[in-house]
FIMITI-849271 format. One record per residue: residue number from 0; residue in one letter; x, y, z of N, C-alpha, C in turn. Coordinates in Angstrom, 2 decimals. Example, Ala and Ser with C-alpha at 12.3 -4.5 7.8 and 13.67 -1.06 7.14 Angstrom:
+------+------+---------+---------+---------+---------+---------+---------+---------+---------+---------+
: mido : mimi :     nxx :     nyy :     nzz :    caxx :    cayy :    cazz :     cxx :     cyy :     czz :
+------+------+---------+---------+---------+---------+---------+---------+---------+---------+---------+
:    0 :    A :   13.19 :   -5.69 :    7.80 :   12.30 :   -4.50 :    7.80 :   13.20 :   -3.30 :    7.80 :
:    1 :    S :   12.85 :   -2.25 :    7.08 :   13.67 :   -1.06 :    7.14 :   12.90 :    0.03 :    7.87 :
+------+------+---------+---------+---------+---------+---------+---------+---------+---------+---------+
END
This chain:
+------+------+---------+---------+---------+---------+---------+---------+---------+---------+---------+
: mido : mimi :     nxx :     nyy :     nzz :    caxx :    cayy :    cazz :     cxx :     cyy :     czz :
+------+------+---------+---------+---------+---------+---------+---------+---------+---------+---------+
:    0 :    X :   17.86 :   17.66 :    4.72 :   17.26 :   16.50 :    4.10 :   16.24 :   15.89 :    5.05 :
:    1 :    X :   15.97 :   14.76 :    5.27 :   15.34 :   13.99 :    5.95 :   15.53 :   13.13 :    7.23 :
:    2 :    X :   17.15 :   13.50 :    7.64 :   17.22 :   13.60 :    9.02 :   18.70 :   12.55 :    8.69 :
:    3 :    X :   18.65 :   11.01 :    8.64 :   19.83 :   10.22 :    8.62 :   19.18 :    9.72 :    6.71 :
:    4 :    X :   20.39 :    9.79 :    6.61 :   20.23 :    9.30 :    4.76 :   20.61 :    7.65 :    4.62 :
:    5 :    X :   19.80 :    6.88 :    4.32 :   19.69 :    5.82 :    4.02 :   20.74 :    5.09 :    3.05 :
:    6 :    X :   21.24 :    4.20 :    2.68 :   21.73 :    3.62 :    1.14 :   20.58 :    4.04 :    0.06 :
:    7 :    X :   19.31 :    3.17 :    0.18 :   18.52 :    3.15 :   -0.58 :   18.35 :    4.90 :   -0.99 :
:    8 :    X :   18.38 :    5.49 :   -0.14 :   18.21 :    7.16 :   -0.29 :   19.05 :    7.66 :   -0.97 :
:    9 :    X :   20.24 :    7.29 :   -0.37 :   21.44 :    7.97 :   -1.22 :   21.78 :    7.50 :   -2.65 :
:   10 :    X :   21.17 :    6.17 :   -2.90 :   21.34 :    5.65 :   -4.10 :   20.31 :    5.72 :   -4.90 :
:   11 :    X :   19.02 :    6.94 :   -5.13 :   17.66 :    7.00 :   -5.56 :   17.96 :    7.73 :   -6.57 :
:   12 :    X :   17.42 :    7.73 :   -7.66 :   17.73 :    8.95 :   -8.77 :   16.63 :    9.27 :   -9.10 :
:   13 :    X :   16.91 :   11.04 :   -8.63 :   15.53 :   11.98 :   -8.41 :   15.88 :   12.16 :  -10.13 :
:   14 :    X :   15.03 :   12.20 :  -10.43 :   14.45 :   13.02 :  -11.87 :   14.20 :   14.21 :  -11.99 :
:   15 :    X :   13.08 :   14.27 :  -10.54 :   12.01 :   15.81 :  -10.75 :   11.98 :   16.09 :   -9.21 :
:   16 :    X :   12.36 :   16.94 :   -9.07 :   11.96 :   17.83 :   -7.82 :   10.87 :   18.88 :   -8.07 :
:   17 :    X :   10.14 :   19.14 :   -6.64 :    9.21 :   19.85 :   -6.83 :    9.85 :   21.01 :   -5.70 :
:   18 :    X :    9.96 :   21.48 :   -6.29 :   10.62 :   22.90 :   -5.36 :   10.02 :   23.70 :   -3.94 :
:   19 :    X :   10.21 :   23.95 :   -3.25 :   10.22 :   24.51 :   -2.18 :    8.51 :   25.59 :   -2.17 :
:   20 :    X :    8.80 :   26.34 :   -3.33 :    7.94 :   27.52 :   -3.73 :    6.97 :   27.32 :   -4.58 :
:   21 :    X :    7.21 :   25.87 :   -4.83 :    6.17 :   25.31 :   -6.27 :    4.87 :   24.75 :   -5.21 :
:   22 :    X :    3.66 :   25.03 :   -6.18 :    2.33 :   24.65 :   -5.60 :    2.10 :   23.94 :   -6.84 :
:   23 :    X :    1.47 :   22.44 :   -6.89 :    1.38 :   21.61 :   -8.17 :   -0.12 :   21.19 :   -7.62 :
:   24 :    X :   -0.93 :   21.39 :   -8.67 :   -2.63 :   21.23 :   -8.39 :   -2.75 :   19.80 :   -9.78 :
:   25 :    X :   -2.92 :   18.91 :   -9.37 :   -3.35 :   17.92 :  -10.43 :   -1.93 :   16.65 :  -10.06 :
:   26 :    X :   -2.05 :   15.77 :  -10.82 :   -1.79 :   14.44 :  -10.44 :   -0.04 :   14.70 :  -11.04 :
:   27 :    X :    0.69 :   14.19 :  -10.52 :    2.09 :   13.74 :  -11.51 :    2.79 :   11.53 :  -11.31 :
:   28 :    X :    3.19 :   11.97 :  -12.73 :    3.34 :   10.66 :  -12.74 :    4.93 :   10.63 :  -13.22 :
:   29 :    X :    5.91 :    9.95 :  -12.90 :    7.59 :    9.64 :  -13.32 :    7.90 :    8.30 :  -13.24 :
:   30 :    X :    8.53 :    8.10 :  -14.09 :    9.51 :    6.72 :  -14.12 :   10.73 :    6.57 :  -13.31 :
:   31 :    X :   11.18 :    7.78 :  -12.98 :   12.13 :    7.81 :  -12.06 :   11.65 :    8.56 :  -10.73 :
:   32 :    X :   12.47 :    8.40 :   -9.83 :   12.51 :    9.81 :   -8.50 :   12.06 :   10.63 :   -8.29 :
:   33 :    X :   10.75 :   10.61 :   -7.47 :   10.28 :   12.56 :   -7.40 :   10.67 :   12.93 :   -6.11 :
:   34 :    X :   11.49 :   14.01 :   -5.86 :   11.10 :   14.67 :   -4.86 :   10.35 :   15.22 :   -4.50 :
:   35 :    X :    9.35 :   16.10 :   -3.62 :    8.50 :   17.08 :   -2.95 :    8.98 :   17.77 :   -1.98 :
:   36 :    X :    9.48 :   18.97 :   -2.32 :    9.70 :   19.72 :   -1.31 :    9.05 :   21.01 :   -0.78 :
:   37 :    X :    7.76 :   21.02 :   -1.66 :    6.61 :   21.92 :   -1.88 :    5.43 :   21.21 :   -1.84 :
:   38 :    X :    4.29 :   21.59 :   -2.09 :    2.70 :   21.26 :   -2.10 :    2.36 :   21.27 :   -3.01 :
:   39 :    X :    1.94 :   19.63 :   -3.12 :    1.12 :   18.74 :   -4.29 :   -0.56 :   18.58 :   -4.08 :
:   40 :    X :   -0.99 :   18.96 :   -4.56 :   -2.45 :   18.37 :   -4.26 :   -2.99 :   17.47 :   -5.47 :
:   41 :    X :   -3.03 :   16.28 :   -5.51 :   -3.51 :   15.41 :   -6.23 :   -2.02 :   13.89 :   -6.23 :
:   42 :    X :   -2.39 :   13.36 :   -7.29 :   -1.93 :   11.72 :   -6.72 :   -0.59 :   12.10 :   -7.39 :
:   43 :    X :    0.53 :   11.61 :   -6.59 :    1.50 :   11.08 :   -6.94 :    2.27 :    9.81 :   -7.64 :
:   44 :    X :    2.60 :    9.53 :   -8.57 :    2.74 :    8.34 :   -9.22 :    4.60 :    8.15 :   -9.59 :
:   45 :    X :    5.00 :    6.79 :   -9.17 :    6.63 :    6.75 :   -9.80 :    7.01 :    5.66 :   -9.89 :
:   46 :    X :    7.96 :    5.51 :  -10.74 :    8.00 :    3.92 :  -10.56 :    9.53 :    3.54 :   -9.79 :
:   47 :    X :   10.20 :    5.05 :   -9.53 :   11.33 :    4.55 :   -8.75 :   10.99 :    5.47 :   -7.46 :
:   48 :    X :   11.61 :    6.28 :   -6.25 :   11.63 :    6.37 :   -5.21 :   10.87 :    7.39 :   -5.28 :
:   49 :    X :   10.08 :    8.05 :   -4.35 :    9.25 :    9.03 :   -3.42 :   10.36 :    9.60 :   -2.51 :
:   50 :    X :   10.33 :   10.65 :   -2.42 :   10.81 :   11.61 :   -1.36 :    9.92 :   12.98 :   -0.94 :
:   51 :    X :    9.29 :   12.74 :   -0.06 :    8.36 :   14.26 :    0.52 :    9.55 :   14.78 :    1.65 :
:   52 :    X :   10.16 :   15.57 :    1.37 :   10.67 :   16.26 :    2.90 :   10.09 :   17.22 :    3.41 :
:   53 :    X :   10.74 :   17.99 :    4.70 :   10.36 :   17.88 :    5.86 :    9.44 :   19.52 :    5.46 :
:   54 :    X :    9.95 :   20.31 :    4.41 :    8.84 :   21.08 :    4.02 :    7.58 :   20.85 :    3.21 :
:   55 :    X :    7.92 :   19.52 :    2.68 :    6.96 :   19.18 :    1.77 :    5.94 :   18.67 :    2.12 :
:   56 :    X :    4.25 :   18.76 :    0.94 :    3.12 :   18.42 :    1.68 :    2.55 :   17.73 :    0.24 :
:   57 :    X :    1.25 :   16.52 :    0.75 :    0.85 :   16.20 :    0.00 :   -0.31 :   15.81 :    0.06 :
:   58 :    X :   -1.45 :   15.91 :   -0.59 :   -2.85 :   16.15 :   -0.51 :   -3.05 :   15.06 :   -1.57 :
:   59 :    X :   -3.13 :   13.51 :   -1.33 :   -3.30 :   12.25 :   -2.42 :   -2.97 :   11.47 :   -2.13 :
:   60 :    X :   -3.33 :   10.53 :   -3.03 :   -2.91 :    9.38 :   -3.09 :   -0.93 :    8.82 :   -3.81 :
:   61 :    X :   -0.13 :    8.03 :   -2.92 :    1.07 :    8.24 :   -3.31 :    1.56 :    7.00 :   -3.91 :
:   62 :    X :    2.53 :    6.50 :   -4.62 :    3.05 :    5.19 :   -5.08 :    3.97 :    4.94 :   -5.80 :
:   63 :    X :    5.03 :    4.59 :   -5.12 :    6.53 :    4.23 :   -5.79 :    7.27 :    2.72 :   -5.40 :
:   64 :    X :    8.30 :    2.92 :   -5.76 :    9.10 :    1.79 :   -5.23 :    9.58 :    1.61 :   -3.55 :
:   65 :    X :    9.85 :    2.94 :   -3.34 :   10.49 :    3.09 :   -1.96 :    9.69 :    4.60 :   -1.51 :
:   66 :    X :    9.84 :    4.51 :   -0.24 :    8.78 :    6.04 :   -0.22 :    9.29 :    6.40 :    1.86 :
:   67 :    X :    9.71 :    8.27 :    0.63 :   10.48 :    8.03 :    2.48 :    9.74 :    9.85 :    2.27 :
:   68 :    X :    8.97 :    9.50 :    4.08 :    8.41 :   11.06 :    4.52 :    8.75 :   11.69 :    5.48 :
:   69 :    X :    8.92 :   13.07 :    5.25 :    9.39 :   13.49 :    6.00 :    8.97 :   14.57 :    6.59 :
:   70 :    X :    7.41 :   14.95 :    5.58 :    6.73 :   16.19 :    5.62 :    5.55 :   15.35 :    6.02 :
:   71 :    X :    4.42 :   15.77 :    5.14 :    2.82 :   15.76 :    5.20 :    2.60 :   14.79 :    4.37 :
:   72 :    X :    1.93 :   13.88 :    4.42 :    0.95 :   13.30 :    3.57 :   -0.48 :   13.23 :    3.75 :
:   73 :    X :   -1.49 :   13.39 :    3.32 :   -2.69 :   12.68 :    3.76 :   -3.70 :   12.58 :    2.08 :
:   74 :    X :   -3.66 :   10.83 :    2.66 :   -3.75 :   10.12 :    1.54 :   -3.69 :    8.78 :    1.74 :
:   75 :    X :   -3.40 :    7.99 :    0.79 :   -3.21 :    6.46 :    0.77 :   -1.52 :    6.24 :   -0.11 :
:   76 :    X :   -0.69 :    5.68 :    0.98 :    0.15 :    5.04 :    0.36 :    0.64 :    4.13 :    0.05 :
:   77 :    X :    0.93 :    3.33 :   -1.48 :    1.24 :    2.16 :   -1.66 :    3.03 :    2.02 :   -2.22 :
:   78 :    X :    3.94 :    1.32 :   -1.40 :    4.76 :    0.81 :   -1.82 :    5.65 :   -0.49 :   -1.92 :
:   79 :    X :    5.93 :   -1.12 :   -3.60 :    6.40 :   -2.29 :   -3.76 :    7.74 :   -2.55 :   -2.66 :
:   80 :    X :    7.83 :   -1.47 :   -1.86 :    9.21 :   -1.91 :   -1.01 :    9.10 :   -1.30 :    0.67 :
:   81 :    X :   10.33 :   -0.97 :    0.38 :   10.34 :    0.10 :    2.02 :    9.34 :    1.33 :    2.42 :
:   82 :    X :    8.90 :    1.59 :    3.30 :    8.56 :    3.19 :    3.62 :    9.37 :    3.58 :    5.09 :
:   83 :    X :    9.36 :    4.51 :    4.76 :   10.07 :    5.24 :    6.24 :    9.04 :    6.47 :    6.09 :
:   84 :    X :    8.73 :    6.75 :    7.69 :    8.10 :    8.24 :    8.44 :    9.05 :    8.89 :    9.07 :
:   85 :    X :    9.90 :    9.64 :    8.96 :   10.79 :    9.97 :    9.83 :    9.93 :   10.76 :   10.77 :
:   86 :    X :   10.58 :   11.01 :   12.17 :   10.55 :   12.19 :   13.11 :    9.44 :   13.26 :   12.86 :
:   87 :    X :    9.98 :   13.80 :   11.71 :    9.32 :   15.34 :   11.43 :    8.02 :   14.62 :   10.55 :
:   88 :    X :    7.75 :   13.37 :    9.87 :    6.95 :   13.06 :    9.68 :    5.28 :   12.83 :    9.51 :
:   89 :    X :    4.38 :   12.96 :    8.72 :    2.89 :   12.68 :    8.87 :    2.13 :   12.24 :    8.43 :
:   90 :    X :    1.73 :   11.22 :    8.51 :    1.03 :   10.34 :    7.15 :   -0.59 :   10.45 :    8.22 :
:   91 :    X :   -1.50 :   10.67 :    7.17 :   -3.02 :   10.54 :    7.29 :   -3.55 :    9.80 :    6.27 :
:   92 :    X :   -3.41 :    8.32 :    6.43 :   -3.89 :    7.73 :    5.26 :   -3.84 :    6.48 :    5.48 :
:   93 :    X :   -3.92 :    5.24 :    4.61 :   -3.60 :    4.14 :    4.73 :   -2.18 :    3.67 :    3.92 :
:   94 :    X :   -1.87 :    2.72 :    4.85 :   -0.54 :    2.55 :    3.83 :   -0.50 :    0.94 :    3.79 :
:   95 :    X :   -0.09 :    0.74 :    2.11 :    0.36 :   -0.45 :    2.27 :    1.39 :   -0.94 :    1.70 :
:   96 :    X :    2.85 :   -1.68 :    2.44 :    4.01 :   -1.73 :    1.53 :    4.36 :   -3.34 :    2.01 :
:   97 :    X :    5.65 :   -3.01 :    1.60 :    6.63 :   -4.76 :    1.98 :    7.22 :   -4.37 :    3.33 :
:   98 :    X :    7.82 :   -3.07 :    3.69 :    8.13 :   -2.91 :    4.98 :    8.06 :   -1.08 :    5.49 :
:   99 :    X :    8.00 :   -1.48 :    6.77 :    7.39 :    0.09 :    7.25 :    8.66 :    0.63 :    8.34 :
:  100 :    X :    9.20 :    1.50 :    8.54 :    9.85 :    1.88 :    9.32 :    8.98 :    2.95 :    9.80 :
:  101 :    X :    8.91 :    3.75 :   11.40 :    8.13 :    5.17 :   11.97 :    8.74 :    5.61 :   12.82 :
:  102 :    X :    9.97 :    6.51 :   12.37 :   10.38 :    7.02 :   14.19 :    9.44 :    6.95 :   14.99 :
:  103 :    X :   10.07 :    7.71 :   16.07 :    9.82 :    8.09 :   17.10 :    9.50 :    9.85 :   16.98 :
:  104 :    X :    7.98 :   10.17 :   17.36 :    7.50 :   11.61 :   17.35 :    6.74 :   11.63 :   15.69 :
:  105 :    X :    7.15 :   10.18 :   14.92 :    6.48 :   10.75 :   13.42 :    4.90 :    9.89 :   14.08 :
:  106 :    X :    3.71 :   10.67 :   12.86 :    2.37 :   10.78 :   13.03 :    2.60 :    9.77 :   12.08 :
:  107 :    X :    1.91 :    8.71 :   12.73 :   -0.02 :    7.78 :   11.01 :   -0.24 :    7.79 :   12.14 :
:  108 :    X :   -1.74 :    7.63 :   11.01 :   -3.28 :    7.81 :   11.46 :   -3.64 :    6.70 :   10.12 :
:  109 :    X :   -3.89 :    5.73 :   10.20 :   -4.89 :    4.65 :    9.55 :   -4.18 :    3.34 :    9.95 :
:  110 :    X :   -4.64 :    2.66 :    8.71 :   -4.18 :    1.37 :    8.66 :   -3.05 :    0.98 :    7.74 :
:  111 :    X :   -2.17 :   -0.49 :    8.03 :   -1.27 :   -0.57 :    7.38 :   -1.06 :   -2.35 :    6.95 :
:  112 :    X :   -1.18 :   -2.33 :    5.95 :   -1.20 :   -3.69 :    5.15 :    0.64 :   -3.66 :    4.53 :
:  113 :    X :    1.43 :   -4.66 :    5.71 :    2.32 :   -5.33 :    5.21 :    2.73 :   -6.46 :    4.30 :
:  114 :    X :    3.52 :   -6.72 :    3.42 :    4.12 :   -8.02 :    2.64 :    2.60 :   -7.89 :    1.77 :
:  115 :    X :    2.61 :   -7.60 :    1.12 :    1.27 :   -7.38 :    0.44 :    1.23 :   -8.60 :   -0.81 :
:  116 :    X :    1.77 :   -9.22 :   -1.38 :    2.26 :  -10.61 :   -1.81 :    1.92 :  -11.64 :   -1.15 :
:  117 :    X :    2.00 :  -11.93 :    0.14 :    2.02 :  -13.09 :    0.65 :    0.22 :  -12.41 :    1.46 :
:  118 :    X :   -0.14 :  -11.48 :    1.49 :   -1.69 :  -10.97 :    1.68 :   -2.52 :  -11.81 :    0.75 :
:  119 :    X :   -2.39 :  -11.17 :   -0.48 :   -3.08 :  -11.33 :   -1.91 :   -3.08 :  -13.13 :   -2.13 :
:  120 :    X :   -1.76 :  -13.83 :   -1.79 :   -1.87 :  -14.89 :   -1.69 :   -3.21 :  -16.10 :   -0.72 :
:  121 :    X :   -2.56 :  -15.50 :    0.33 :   -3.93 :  -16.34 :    1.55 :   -5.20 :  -15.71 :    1.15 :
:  122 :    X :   -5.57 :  -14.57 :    0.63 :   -6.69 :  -14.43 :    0.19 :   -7.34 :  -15.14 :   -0.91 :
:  123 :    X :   -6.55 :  -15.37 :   -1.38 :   -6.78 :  -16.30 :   -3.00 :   -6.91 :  -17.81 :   -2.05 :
:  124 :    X :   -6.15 :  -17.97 :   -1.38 :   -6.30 :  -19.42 :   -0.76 :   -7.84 :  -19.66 :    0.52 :
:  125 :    X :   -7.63 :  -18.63 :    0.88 :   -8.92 :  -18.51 :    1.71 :  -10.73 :  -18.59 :    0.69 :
:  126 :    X :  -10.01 :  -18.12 :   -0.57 :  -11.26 :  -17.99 :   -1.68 :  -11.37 :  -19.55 :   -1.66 :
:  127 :    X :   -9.92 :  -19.95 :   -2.74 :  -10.09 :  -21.56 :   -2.57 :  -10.79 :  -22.69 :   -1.58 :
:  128 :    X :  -10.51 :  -22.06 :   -0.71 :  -10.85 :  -22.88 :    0.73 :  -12.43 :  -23.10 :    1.02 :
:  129 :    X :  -13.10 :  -21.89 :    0.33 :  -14.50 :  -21.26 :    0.57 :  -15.36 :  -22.21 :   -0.51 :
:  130 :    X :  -14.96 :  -22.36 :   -1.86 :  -15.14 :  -23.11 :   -2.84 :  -14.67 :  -24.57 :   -2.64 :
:  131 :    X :  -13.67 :  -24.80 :   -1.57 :  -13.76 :  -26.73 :   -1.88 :  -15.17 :  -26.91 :   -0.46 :
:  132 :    X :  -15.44 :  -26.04 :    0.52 :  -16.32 :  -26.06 :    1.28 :  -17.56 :  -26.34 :    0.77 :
:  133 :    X :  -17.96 :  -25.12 :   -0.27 :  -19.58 :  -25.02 :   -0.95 :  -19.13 :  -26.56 :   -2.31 :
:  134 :    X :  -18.45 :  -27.04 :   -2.38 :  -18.44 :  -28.31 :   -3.46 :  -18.72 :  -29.10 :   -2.40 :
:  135 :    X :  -17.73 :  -29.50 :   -1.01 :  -18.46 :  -30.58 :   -0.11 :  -19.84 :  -30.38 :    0.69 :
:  136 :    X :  -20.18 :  -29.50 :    0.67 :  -21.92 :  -29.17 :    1.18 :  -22.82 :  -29.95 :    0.21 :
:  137 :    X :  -22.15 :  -29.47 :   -1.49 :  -23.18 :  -29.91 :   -2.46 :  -22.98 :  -31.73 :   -2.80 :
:  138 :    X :  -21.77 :  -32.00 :   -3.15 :  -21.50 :  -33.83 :   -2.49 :  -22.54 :  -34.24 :   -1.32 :
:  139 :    X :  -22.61 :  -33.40 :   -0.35 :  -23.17 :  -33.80 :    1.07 :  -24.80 :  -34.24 :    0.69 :
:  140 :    X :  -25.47 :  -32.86 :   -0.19 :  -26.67 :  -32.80 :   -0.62 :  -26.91 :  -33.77 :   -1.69 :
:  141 :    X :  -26.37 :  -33.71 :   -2.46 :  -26.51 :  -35.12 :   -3.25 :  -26.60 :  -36.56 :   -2.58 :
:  142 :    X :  -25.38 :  -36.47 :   -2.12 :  -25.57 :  -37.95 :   -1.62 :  -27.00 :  -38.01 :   -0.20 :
:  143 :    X :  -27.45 :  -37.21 :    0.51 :  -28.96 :  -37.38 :    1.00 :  -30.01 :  -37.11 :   -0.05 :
:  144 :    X :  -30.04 :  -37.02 :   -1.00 :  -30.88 :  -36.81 :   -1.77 :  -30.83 :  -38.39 :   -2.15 :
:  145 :    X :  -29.72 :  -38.98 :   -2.58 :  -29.61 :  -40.23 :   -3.12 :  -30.20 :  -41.44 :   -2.11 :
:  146 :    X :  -30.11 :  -41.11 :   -1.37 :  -30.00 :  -41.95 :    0.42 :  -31.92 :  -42.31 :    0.35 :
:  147 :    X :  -32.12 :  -40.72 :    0.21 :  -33.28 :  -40.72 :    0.41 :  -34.48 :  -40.86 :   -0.62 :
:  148 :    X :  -34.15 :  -41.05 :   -1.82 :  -34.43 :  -41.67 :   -2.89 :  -34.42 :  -43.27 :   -2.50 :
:  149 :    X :  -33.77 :  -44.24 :   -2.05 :  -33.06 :  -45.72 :   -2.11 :  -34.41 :  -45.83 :   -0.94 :
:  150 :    X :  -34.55 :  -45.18 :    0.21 :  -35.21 :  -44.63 :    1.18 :  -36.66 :  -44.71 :    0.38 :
:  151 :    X :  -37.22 :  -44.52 :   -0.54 :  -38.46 :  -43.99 :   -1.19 :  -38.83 :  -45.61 :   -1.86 :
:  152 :    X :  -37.73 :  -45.74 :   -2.59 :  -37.94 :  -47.64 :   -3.14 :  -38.42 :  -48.91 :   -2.54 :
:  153 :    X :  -37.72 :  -48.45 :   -1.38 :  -38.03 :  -49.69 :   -0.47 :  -39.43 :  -50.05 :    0.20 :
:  154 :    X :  -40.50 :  -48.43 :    0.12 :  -41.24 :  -48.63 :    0.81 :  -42.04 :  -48.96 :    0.04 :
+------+------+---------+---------+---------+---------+---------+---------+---------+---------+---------+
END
């Protein structure tokens, strides 16, 4: 398997395995569990757990609930929860989840966007922030415009 088996692991319900000997060219998508224990080339899609092990490879983009590697990836991965890289591990991509675990000896190579919720949030607030700024610039401009109007009367 993938080296120490998790709860979350042991409690995942695979649907679809991709077999050892299987080569899959084009995208797959499940509602439940995929394993990979063979070579995918194209995007992976699930709405419950990811499992690539330690023979398995993947050429895409990946995205589940929980997502544990143990083989190859190179790609972009997004998950609503945990990821783990184990050991034998390789991610070439970006990843972004709620939490990241990476042995020790496992490969990434990019970037990694944690708590992705509370991200999306300060960005929206940082937007906000940008917009009460450009409203007090334009207050600012008005009121010298007004100043300098009162400024124009007098003389």
């Amino acid at each position: 398997m993938l080296g120490k088996k998790t709860t979350e692991q042991t409690n995942a319900k695979i649907s679809s395995i991709i077999g050892a000997d299987m080569v899959v060219s084009g995208g797959i998508k499940a509602k439940e569990g995929i394993r990979v224990e063979g070579s995918v080339t194209g995007d992976v899609e699930t709405d419950g757990a990811l499992i690539i092990s330690a023979s398995g490879k993947v050429k895409g983009n990946v995205r589940g609930s929980s997502i544990f590697i143990g083989g190859s990836l190179e790609g972009d991965l997004t998950s609503g929860g945990r990821t783990e890289v184990v050991s034998t591990g390789r991610v070439i991509g970006d990843i972004r989840t709620k939490s990241l675990v990476v042995d020790e000896n496992a490969v990434f190579q990019g970037q990694c966007t944690m708590n992705v919720e509370s991200i999306s949030t300060s960005s929206q607030n940082s937007f906000e922030r940008a917009e009460d700024k450009k409203e007090d610039k334009e207050d600012d401009s008005r009121q010298v415009t007004i100043a300098n109007s009162k400024w124009n009367k007098r003389q």
